[in-house]
C-alpha positions in Angstrom: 1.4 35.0 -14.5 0.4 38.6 -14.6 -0.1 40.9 -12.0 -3.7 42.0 -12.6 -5.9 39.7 -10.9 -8.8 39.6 -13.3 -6.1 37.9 -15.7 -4.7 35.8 -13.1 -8.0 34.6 -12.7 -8.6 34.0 -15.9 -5.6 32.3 -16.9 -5.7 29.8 -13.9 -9.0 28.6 -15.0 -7.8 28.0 -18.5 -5.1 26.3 -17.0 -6.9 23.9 -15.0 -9.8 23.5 -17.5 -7.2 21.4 -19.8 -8.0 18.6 -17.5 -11.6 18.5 -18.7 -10.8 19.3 -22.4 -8.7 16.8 -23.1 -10.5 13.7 -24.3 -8.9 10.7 -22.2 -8.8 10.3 -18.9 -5.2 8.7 -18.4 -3.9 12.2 -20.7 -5.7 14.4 -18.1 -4.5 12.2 -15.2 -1.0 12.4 -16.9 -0.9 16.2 -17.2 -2.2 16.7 -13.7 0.5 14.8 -12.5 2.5 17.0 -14.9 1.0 20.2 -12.8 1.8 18.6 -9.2 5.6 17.4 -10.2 6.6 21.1 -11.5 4.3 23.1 -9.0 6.3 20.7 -6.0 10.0 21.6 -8.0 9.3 25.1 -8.4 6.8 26.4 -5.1 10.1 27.4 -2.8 11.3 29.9 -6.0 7.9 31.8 -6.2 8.4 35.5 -5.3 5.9 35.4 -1.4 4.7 38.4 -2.7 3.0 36.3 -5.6 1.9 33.3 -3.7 -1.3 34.0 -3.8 -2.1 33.7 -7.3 -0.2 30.4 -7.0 -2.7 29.3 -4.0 -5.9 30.1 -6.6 -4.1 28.2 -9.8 -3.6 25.3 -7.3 -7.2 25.5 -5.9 -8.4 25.1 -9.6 -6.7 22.0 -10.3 -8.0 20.4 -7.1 -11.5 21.9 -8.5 -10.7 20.5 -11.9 -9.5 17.5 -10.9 -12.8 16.5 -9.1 -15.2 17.5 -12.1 -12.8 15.0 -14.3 -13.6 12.4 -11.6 -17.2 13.0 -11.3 -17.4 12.9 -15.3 -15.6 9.6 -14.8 -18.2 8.2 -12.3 -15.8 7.9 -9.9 -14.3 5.0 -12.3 -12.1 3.0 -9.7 -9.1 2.7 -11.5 -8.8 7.0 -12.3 -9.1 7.5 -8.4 -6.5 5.1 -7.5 -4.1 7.1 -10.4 -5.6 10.0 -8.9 -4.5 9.2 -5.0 -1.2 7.9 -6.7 -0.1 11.1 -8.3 -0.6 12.8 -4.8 1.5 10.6 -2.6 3.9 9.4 -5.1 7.4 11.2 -5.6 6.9 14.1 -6.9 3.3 14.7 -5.7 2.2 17.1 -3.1 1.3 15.0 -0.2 3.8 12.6 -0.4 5.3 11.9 2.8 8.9 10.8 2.0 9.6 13.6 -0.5 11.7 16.6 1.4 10.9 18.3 -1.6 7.1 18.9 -1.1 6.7 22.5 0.5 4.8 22.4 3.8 2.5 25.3 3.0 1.7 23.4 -0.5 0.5 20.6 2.1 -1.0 23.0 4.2 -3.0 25.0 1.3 -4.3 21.4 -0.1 -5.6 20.0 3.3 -7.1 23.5 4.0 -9.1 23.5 0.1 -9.5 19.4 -0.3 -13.0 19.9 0.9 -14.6 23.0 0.0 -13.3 22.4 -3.5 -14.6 19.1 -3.6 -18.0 20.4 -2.4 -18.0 23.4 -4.8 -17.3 20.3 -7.7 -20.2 17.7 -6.8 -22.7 21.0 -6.1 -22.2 22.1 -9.7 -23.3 18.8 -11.3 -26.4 18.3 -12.9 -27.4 15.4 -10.8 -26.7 14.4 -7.4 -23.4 12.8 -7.2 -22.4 9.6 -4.9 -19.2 10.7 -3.7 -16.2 8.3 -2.6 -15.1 10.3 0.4 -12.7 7.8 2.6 -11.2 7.4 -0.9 -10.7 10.8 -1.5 -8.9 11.3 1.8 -6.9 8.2 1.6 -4.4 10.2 0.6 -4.3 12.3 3.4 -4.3 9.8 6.0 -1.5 7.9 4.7 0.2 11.4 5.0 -0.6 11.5 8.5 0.6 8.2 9.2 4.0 8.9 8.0 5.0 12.2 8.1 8.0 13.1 10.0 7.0 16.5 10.7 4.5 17.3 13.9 3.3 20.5 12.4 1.9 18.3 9.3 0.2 15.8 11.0 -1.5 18.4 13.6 -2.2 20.6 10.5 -4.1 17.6 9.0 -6.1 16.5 11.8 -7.1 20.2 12.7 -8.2 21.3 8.7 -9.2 18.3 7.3 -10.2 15.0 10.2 -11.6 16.6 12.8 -13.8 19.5 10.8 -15.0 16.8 8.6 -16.0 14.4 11.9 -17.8 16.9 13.2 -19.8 17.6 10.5 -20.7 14.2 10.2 -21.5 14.1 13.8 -23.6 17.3 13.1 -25.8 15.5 10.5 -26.3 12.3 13.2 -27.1 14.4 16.5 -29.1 17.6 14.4 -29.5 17.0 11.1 -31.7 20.7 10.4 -28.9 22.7 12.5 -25.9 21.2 10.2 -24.2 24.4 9.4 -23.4 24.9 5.9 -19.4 25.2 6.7 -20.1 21.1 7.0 -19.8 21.1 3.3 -23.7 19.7 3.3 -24.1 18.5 -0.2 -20.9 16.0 0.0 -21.8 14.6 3.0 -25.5 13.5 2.1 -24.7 11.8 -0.9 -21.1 10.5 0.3 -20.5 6.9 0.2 -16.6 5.0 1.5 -15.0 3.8 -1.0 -17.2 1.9 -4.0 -19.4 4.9 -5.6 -21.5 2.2 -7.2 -23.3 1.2 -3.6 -26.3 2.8 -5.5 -26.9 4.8 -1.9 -25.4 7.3 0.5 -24.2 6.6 3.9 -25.9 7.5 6.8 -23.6 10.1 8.5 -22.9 7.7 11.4 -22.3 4.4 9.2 -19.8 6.9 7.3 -18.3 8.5 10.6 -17.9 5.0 11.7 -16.1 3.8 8.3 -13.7 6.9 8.8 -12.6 6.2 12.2 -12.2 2.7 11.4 -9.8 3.6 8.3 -8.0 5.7 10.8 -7.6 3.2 12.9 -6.5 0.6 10.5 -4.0 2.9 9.1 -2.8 3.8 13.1 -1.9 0.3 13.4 -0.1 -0.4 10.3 3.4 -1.7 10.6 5.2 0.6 8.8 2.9 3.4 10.5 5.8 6.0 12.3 5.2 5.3 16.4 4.9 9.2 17.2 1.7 9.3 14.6 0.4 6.2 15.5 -0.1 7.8 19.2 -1.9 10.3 18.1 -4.2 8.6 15.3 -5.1 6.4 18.3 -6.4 9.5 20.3 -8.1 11.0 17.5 -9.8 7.5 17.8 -10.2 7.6 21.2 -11.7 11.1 21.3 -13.9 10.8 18.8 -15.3 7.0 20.0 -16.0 9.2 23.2 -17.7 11.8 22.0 -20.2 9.2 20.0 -20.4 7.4 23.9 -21.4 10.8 25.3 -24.1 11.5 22.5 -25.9 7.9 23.0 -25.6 8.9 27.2 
């Protein structure tokens, strides 16, 4: 990629806007998985004095990658290949690859949201937005990870900013900052986009800790994880008790 940022720009949109101009959905899904397997091989060779522009290409294929799933309507079967191409061998939040970079990881927990609100604010109509399916990814991550770092990096940039927003929207719904990614969380729904309605944010809250619990008590769930999935639990259930008191 060149060196002037204006191009840089430019070319990492072109880049990502293949997803959307190719006609079929499993041929876009395919060539994303395409951009995760070689941007995984290659991320520890990039020159740290170019990373950067390598953080903005990867921010627009998350970007992309949420339009092509909006224009699908959230079909089920493109978000499960979607959430597939991410954990799987090869993908960037897969947690048994010792391939995958840990600030690749970090960078997509730190984006996931904002990218995904930036994608459902630019369509034309409001869009019900599968959000415990969208993070399914993530919390499988956290459930298995070997390394402490990644699982704290997950709950602090992605589980507990996105529980407090949706604790924000319960408690004070005018005072919801706009760092609470607003328009995902009013028309967010768990897991089946054609409920015809958004969640309230404490139905939805409720539905997320109750995926993180699940996932906590897996079997094949690592023990060190499962403790602290459990306190996120914990802490959060007690926060909700001290809001009703």
């Amino acid at each position: 990629m060149s060196d002037k940022p204006r191009v840089q720009q430019d070319l990492a949109q072109e880049l990502a806007e293949l997803l959307l101009t190719i006609t079929s959905i499993p041929s876009s899904l395919s060539f994303l998985k395409g951009f995760w397997i070689t941007t995984v091989r290659e991320w520890n060779g990039i020159d740290r004095l170019r990373m950067d522009k390598y953080y903005m290409l990867v921010r627009r294929f998350v970007n992309a990658s949420f339009r092509l799933l909006i224009r699908a309507q959230w079909d089920n079967s493109a978000l499960q290949n979607y959430t597939s191409i991410l954990t799987s061998e090869g993908g960037p939040l897969c947690p048994t690859d010792i391939r995958v970079p840990a600030g690749l990881t970090f960078h997509l927990a730190e984006i996931y949201l904002e990218e995904l609100e930036k994608a459902v604010s630019a369509s034309d109509s409001p869009v019900l937005t599968p959000i415990l399916g969208l993070l399914s990814p993530f919390i499988s991550l956290a459930a298995h990870t070997p390394m402490n770092t990644t699982y704290k990096h997950l709950e602090e940039s992605l589980f507990r900013p996105l529980l407090a927003g949706l604790r924000s929207r319960t408690s004070n719904p005018a005072r919801a900052s706009g760092h609470e990614y607003p328009i995902v969380l009013s028309n967010a729904c768990a897991d089946a986009p054609d409920a015809g309605s958004p969640m309230a944010p404490s139905t939805l809250r409720e539905a997320m800790l109750q995926k993180l619990f699940a996932i906590a008590s897996a079997e094949d769930t690592r023990d060190s994880n499962r403790r602290k999935m459990y306190a996120l639990y914990k802490t959060a259930l007690e926060e909700d008790e001290d809001y009703v008191g």
